[in-house]
N, C-alpha and C positions, 0 to 999 in steps of 0.2 A: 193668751187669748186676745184675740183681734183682729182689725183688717187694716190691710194697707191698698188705698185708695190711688191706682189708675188712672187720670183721667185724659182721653182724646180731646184737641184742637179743631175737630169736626164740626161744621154748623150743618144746619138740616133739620129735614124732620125725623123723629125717632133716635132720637140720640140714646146709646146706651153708654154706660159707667162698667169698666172692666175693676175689680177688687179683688183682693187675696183675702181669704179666711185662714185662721189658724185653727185648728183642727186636733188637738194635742200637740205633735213635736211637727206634723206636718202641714202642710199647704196646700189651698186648695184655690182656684182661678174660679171664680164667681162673675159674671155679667148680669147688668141688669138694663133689659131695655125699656125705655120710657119712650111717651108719647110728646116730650118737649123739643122745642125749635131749636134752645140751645144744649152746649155743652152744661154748660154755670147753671142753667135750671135741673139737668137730669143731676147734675153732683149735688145741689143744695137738696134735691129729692130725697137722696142715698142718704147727707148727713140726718135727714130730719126723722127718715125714717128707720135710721140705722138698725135699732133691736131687734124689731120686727124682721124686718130683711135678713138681720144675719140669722136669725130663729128660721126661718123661712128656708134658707139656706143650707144651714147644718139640718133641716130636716129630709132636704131634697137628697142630702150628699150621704143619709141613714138609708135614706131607701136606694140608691145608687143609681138615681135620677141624675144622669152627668152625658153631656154629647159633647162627644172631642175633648174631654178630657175640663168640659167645662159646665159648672154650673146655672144654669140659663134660669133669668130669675125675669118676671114682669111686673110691674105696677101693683101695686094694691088697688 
């Protein structure tokens, strides 16, 4: 169980963090958009709020809340 952390060279506004969750044996593509300017702020976001998020995540992926095959996550 875990993720493996993504991250885009993008600057801008709305930076999002693309991650892998593990799932049991399988994988799953999680994004999360953020409302920060940089890349380094939305991934320090992900590390800080890591639990939550991944809780967040495997609950979206229970209910089968998935578009394109991705789990689209935002801000707390």
């Amino acid at each position: 169980m875990g993720i493996r952390i993504s991250p885009k060279a993008d600057t801008g506004r709305n930076q999002s963090v693309t991650f892998v969750l593990a799932i049991g044996s399988a994988r799953q593509i999680c994004r999360l958009k953020t409302t920060f300017d940089t890349q380094n702020q939305a991934l320090s976001y992900l590390q800080r709020h890591r639990t939550a998020l991944e809780l967040a995540a495997r609950a979206r992926f229970a209910r089968g809340e998935i578009e394109d095959g991705i789990v689209e996550l935002k801000m707390l």
